[in-house]
C-alpha positions as CSV (number, residue, x, y, z in Angstrom):
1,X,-127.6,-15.0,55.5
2,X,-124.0,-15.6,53.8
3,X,-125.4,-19.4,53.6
4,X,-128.8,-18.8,52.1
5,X,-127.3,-16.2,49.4
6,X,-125.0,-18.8,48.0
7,X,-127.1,-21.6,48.1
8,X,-130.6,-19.3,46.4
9,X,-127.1,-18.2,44.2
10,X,-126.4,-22.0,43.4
11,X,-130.0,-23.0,42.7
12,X,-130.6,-20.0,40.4
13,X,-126.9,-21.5,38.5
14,X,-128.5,-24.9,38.4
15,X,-131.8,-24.1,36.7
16,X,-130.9,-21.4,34.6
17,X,-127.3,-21.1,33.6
18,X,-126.2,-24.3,33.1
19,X,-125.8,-24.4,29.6
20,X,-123.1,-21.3,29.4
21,X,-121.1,-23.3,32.3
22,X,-120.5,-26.6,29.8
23,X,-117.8,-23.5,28.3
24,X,-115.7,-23.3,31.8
25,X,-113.9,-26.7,31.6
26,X,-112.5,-25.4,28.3
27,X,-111.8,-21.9,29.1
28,X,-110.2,-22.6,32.3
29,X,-108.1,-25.2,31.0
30,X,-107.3,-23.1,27.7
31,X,-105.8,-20.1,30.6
32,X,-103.8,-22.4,32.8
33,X,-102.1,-24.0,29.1
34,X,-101.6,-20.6,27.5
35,X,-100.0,-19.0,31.1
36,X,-97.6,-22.0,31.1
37,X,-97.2,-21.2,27.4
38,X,-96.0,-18.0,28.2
39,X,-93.6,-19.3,31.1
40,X,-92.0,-21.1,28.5
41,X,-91.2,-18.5,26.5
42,X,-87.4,-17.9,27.7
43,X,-86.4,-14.9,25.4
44,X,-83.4,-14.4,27.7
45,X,-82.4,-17.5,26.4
46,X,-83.1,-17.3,22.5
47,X,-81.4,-13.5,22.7
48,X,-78.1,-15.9,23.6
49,X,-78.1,-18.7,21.0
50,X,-78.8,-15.7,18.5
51,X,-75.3,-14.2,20.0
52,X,-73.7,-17.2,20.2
53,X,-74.9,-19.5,17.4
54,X,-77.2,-18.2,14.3
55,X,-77.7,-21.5,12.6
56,X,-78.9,-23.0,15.8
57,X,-80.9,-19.8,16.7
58,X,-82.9,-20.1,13.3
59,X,-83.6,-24.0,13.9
60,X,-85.5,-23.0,17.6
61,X,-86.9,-20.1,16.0
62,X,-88.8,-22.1,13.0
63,X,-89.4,-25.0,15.7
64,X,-91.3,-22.2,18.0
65,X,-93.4,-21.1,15.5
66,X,-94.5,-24.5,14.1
67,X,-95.3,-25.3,18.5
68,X,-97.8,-22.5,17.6
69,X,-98.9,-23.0,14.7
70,X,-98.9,-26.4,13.9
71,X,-98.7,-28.8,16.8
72,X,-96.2,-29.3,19.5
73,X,-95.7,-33.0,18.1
74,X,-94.7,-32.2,14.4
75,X,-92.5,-29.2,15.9
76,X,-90.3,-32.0,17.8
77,X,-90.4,-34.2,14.1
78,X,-88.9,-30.8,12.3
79,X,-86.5,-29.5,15.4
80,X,-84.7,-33.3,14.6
81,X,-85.0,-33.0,11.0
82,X,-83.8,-29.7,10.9
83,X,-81.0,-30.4,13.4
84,X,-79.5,-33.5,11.1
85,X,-79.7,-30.8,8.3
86,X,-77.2,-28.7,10.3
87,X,-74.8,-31.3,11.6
88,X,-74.8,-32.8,7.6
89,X,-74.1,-29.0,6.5
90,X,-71.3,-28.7,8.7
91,X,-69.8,-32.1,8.4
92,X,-69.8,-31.1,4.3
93,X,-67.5,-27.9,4.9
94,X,-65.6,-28.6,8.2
95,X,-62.8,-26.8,9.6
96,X,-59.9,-28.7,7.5
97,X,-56.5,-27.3,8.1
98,X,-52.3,-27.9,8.0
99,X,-50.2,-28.6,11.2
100,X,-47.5,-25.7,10.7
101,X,-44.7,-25.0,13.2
102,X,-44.5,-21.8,15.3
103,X,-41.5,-19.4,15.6
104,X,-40.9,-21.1,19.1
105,X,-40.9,-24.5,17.3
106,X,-44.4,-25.5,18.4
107,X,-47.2,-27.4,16.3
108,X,-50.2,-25.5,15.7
109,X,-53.2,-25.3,13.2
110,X,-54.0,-22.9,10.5
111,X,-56.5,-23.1,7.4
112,X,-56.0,-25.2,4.5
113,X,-54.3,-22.7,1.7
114,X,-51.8,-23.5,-1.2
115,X,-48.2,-23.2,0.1
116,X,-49.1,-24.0,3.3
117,X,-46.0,-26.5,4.8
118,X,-45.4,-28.2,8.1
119,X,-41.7,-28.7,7.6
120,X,-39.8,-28.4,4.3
121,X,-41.6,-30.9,1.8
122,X,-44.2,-32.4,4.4
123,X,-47.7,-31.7,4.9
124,X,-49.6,-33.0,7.6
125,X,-52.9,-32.3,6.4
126,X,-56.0,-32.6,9.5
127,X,-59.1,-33.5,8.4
128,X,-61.7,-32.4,11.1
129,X,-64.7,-34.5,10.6
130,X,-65.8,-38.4,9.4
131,X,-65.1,-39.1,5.5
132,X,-68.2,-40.0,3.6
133,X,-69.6,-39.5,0.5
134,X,-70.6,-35.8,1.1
135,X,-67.6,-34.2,1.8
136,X,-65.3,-36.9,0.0
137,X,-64.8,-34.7,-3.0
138,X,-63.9,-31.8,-0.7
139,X,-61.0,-33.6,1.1
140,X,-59.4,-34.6,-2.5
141,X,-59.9,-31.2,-3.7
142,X,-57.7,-29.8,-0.5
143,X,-55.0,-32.2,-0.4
144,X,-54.6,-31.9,-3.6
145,X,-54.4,-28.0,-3.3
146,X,-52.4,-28.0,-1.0
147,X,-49.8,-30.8,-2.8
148,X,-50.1,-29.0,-6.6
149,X,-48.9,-25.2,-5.4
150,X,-46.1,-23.5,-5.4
151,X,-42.7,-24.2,-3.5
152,X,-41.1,-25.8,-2.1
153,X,-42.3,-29.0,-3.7
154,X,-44.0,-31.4,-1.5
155,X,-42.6,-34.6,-0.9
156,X,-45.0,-36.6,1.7
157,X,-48.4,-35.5,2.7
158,X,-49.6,-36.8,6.0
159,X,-53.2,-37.3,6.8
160,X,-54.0,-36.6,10.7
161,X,-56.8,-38.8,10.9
162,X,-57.6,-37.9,14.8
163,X,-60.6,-36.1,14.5
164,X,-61.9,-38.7,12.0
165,X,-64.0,-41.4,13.0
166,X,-66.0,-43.2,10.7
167,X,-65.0,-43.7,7.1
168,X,-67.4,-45.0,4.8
169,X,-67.4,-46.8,1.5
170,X,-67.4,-43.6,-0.8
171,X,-64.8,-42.3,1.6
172,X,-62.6,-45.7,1.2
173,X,-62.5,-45.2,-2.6
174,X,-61.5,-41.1,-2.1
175,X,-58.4,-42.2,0.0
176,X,-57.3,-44.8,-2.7
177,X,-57.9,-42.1,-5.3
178,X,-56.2,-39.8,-3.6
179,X,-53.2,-41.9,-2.9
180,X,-52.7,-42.8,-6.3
181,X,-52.8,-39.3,-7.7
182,X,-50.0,-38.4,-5.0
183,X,-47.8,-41.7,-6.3
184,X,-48.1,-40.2,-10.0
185,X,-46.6,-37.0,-8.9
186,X,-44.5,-38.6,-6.6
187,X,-45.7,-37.6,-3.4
188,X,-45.7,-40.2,-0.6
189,X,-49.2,-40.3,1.4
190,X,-49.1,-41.4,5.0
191,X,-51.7,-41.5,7.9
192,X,-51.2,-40.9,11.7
193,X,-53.5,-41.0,14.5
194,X,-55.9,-43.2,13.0
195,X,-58.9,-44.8,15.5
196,X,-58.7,-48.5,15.5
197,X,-62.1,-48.9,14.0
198,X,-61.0,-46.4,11.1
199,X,-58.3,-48.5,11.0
200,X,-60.5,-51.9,10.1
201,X,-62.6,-50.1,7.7
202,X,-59.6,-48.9,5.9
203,X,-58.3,-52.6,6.3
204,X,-61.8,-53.9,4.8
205,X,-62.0,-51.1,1.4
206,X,-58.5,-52.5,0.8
207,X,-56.6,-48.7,1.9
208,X,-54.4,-50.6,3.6
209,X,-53.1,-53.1,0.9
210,X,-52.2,-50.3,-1.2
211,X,-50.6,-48.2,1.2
212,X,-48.9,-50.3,2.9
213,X,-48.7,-50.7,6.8
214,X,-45.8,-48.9,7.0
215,X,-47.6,-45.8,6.3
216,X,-49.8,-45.2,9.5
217,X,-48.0,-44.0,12.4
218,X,-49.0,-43.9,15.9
219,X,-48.5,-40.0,16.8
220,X,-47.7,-36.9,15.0
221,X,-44.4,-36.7,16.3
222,X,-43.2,-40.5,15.4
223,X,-44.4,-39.0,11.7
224,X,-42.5,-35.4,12.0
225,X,-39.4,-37.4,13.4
226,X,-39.5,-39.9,10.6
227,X,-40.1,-38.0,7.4
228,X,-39.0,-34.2,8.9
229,X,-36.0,-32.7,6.9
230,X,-33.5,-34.2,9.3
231,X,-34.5,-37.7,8.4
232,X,-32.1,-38.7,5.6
233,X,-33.7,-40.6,3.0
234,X,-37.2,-40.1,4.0
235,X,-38.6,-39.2,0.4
């Protein structure tokens, strides 16, 4: 009996109802995409970049709503696009800052502000990302902040290249500007920590001719022995 219902059920399918069946391949498909849609959802995981990171939460936010909107394909363009935004933004205003001694007599960091002194008369001035034409203008506007104010009067400013590493054209040029508005108010520029392919580019925009090889040093402390106040004559 079971037999002969399904099959007078299947016959009765056949002749009359196949044209509202064309509809299932669609339909079931459509359910099996949208329930893995929803599996892919992770709000757990959104709820933490928001915590954690807002710029990053608001690039996978607009990316998620262009998936649904748009087209899965053109999300993936923007989520890059909009990534290389952020990295560029950040890389414009990074976290600069001056290598200053503790009361215990160790190095640390704090922010880039006038007055701010490693040892009496020398500023070793960090520069925490790659110099290139966007935030060129920045890192002359800092050193020169930090050389220009208030006492005591600076007499060498180290550059701590060791988070740098690339430095393009635009870049090249800034140093060499930079260097010479030091030597006009007598402040002696020197480099440490400098990556050996930093090193050739500055070779190739001709930062090295004017500085001279004698001003990069291998390590922070072969520069805060050499030009610290205990080093006679190292003005």
């Amino acid at each position: 009996m079971a037999m002969l219902t399904t099959s007078v059920i299947v016959l009765l399918v056949l002749l009359f109802f196949t044209k509202p069946l064309q509809y299932m391949p669609n339909a079931v498909l459509a359910s099996v995409v949208f329930i893995i849609g929803i599996e892919l959802v992770d709000i757990a995981g959104m709820r933490k970049i928001f915590r954690a990171r807002r710029d990053e939460f608001a690039v996978a936010a607009f990316t998620a709503l262009v998936v649904v909107t748009v087209g899965v394909e053109q999300a993936i363009v923007l989520a890059i696009v909009l990534s290389i935004l952020d990295h560029v933004r950040r890389s414009y205003r990074p976290n600069d800052s001056v290598i200053v001694h503790t009361e215990a007599g160790h190095l640390k960091t704090t922010p880039v502000a006038p007055g701010a002194i490693t040892d009496p008369g020398v500023v070793v001035y960090r520069f925490a990302a790659d110099l290139y034409y966007a935030n060129a203008n920045r890192f002359n506007e800092e050193i020169l902040e930090l050389v220009g104010e208030g006492p005591p009067e600076v007499r060498v400013l180290v550059l701590e290249a060791g988070s740098m590493f690339d430095v393009d054209y635009s870049g090249g040029e800034t140093i060499k500007q930079v260097f010479n508005e030091l030597h006009d108010r007598g402040v002696r520029f020197v480099l440490c920590d400098v990556a050996p392919t930093v090193r050739a580019e500055l070779d190739r925009y001709g930062v090295t001719d004017l500085v001279g090889t004698d001003a990069y040093f291998e390590t922070l402390g072969e520069v805060v022995a050499a030009l610290g106040p205990a080093s006679p004559g190292s003005g």
